[in-house]
N, C-alpha and C positions, 0 to 999 in steps of 0.2 A: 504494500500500500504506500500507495508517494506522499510523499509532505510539501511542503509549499517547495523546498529548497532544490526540489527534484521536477518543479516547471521550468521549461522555459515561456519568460514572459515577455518576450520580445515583440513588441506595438500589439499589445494581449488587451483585451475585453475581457475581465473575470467575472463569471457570474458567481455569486458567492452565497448561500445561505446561512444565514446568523442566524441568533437565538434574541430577538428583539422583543419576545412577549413581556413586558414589563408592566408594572400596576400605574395606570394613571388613576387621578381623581377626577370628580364630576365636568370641570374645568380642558380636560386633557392633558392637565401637566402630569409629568414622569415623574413617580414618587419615590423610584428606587431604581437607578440607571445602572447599577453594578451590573449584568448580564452585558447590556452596551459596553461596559469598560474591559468587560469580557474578551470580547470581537476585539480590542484596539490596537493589540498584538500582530495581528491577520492584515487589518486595512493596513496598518500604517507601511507593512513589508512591502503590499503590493501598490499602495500609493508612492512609496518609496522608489519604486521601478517604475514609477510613471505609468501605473497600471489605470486605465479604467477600468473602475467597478460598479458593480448593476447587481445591487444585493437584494435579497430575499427574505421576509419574515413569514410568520404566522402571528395573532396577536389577540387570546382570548378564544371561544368554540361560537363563532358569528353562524353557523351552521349551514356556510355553501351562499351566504346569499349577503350582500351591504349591508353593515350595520354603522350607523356613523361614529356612533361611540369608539367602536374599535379601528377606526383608520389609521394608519400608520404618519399622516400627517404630524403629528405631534411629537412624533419621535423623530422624524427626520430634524425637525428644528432644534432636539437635545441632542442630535446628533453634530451640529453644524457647529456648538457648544463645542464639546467633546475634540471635535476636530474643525479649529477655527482658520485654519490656514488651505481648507480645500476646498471646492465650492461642491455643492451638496445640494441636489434636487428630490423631490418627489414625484413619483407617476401617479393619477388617479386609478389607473387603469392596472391588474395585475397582470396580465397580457392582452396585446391587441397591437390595431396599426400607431396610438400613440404610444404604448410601450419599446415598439421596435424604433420608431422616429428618437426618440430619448434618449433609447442606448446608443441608435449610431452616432447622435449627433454629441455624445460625450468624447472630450478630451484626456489625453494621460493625465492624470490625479484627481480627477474627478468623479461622484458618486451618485448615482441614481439609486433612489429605495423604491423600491416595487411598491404596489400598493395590499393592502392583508394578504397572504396566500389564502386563507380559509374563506375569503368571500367567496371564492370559484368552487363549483362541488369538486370541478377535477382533482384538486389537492389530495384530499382524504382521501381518493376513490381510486390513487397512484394512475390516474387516464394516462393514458399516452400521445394520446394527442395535444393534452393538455401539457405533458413533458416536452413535448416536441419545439411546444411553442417557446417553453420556456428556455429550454437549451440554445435558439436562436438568438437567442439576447446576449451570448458570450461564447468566448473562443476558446477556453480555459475554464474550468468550473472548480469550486473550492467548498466543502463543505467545513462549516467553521460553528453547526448547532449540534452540538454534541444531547443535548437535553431532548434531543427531535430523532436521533439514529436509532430508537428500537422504534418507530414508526414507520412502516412501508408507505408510507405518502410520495406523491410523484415531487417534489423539491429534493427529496435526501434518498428516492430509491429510481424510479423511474428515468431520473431527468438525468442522473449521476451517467446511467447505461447510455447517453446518446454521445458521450463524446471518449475519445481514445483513451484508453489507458494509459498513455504519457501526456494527455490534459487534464486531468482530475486527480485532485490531491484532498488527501486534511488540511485543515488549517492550524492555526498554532496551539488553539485551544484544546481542538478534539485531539492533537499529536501527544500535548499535556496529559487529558484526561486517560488516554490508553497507556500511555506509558507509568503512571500514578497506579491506576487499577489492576495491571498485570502484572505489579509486583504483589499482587492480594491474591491475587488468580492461580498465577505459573508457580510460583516459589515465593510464599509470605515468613519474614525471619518469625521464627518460634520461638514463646509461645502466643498463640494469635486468638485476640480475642475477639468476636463479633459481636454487636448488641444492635437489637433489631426492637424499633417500638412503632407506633402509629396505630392508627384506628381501625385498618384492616386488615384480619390474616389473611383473607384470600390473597392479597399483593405479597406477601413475602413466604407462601408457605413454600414455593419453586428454590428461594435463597436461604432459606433458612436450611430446607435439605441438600442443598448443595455444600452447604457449610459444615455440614456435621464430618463430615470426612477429613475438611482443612482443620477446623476449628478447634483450642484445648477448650473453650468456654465458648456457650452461645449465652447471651443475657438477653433476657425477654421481659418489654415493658409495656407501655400503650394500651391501649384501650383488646390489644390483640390478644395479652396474657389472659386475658378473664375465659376465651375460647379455649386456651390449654390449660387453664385451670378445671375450667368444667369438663374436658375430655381427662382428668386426672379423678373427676368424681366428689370436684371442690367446691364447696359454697362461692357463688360468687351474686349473690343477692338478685339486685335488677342493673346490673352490668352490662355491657354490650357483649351478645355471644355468640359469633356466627354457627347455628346450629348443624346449619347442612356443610359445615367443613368441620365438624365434631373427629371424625373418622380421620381426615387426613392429620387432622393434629394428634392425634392417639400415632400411627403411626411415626410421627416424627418423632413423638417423646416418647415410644419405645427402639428405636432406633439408636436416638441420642443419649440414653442413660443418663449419668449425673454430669455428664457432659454438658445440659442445658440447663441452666438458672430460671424459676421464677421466681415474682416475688413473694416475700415471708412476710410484707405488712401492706397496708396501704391506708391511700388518705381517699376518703370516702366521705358523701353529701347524700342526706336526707333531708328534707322542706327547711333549704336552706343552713340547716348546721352540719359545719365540718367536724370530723375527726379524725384520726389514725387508728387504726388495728390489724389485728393479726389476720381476721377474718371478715370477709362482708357476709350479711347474713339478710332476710328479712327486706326490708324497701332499700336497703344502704345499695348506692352505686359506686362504685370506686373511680376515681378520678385521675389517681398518679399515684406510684409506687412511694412508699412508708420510709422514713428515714432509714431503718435499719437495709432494707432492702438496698437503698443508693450506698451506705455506707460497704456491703457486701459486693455493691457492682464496680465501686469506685478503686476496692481492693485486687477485683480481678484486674482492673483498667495498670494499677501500680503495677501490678506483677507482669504485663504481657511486654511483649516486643514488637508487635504489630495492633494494632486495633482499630476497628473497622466498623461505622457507626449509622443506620437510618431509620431514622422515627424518632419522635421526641415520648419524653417516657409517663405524659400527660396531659390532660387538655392546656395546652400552653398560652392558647388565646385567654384564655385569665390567669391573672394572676396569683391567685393563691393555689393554683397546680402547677406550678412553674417550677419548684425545689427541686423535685428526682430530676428533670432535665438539665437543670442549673447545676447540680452534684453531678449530674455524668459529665457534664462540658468540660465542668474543672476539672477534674480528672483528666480527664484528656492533655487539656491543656501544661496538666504538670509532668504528662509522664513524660519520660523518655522515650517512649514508642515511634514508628513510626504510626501515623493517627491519619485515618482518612475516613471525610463524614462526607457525607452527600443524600439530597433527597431537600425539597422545598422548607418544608418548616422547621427541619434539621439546620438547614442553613439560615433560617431567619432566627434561630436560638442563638447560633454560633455568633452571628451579625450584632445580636442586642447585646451580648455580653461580651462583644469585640473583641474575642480569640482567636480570628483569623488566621493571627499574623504566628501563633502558637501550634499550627498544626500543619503536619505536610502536605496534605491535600485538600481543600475543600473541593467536590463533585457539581456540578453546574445540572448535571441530572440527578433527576428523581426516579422514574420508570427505567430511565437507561440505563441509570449507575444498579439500578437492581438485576436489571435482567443481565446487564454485563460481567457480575460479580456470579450471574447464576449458570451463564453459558457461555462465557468466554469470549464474544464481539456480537454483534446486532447488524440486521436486516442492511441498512445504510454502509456501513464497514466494508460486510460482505459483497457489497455490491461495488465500492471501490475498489475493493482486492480483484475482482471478475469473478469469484466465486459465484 
């Protein structure tokens, strides 16, 4: 699979797909441009080389069809911020004859932003026609949305296949993100620990058994433990349980022996009062793993030499379940480990408590860092490689 350093970009058109979906407010200002600062590695190489680029987003699920809220308009102009020294337009159009007019009529270091991919159904639906159009728009393609490669959609799977295997590279981001994740994959130094939290087991029960064969410790947190608590035969009150994956979590937690941790306490809400205990029973819902429990997970975190993190370990949108996520962070942040966390609200923890800069990888995906850690590259990858 080529990297940027393995094009040549001589009087090149790149098309490039970034990972532009970012939270605006009612207004359309950008209220968290980190993912943009993401990409700035990528443009600046290929504006560097006097590249014209003609980049690509997605931006929220508009479902195939214009939604104004979501237009990329607004980000183009945090992007002209970002990078003040290039001139930087907008298409209304995500393909058509003014999208084609716009890309030719661009200059080396100059930037065209498509307009949503998801307005068009072709996107989700990986059309080929709809790749067809869009590979036209550049001489050279670059994927640079790592958070977007375990989706077969026609920008990172379809559109990738129209041009040569000596035109189509990663970018800087996604060359980071695999290179990060395959030392967790191929060969992670031991002893390696994973902790997997979030609201659904269905999403991690593929990574979670995949990890039982790398793994000395799995640490299981989120709203997901109370399903393996109950496939264990445990009270878990009026807890969230997904019933019909009862079965696959019994199998994983006879698989993994004392191999996988849950929790021994937790903090728990009934009509409005909190508490801690060892058990939920009765109306109580558990909300976030019990001190003793982060104290237990924070110890495995000390002890390992790799540790590998997605889901936060409670309803984190408020704050008085914030603690067990807050105790694993630091953790983190103090061990010596190699430490890599990835997954959306994973990284909005890591963000609020500014330990970025304490850990060696922070992940840009959520679905992809999982499914990459579960199967070794994704849909988009494989299609760069010609696989």
């Amino acid at each position: 699979m080529k990297t940027l350093s393995d094009l040549d970009l001589t009087n090149s058109r790149a098309l490039v797909r970034v990972d532009f979906n970012v939270p605006q407010n009612d207004e359309g200002m950008v209220l968290d441009d980190s993912r943009m600062r993401a990409a700035l590695p990528t443009l600046r190489h290929l504006l560097e080389k006097n590249v014209a680029c003609v980049l690509m987003s997605h931006l929220g699920r508009p479902g195939g069809k214009r939604v104004a809220q979501l237009s990329l308009a607004p980000v183009a102009e945090k992007l002209s911020e970002l990078l003040p020294d290039h001139r930087i337009r907008h298409c209304e159009e995500v393909v058509g004859s003014r999208a084609e007019e716009m890309a030719r009529a661009l200059a080396g270091g100059e930037i065209l932003l498509l307009e949503n991919l998801r307005f068009h159904p072709g996107e989700k639906a990986n059309d080929d026609q709809f790749a067809g159009a869009l590979a036209g728009l550049g001489d050279v393609y670059v994927n640079d949305a790592f958070a977007a490669c375990h989706r077969e959609h026609a920008s990172v799977h379809a559109t990738a296949t129209r041009f040569h295997p000596d035109r189509r590279a990663v970018g800087r981001l996604v060359e980071r993100e695999i290179e990060a994740l395959d030392k967790i994959v191929d060969n992670p130094q031991q002893p390696l620990v994973a902790i997997f939290g979030g609201a659904k087991v269905a999403d991690k029960l593929e990574v979670v058994s995949a990890f039982i064969d790398r793994a000395d410790r799995i640490l299981i947190g989120g709203a997901m433990a109370y399903t393996f608590l109950r496939a264990q035969d445990r009270s878990t009150g009026s807890s969230k349980v997904e019933e019909d994956h009862l079965d696959e979590a019994r199998e994983i937690l006879d698989k993994a022996g004392d191999k996988l941790l849950l929790p021994i306490d937790h903090l728990m809400t009934r009509d409005g009062e909190v508490r801690t205990g060892d058990e939920i029973t009765g109306d109580w819902m558990g909300m976030d793993i019990g001190p003793d429990t982060a104290s237990r997970y924070a110890e495995a975190i000390g002890s390992a030499a790799t540790v590998v993190w997605n889901g936060p370990m409670g309803k984190i949108e408020e704050e008085k379940y914030f603690s067990g996520t807050q105790r694993i962070a630091q953790a983190m942040a103090e061990s010596r480990a190699i430490t890599v966390v990835g997954g959306g609200e994973t990284g909005q923890a890591v963000h609020k408590l500014g330990i970025e800069d304490k850990l060696t990888h922070l992940s840009t995906g959520g679905g992809a860092f999982l499914d990459y850690l579960a199967q070794g590259s994704l849909p988009a990858l494989q299609v760069l490689k010609g696989d």
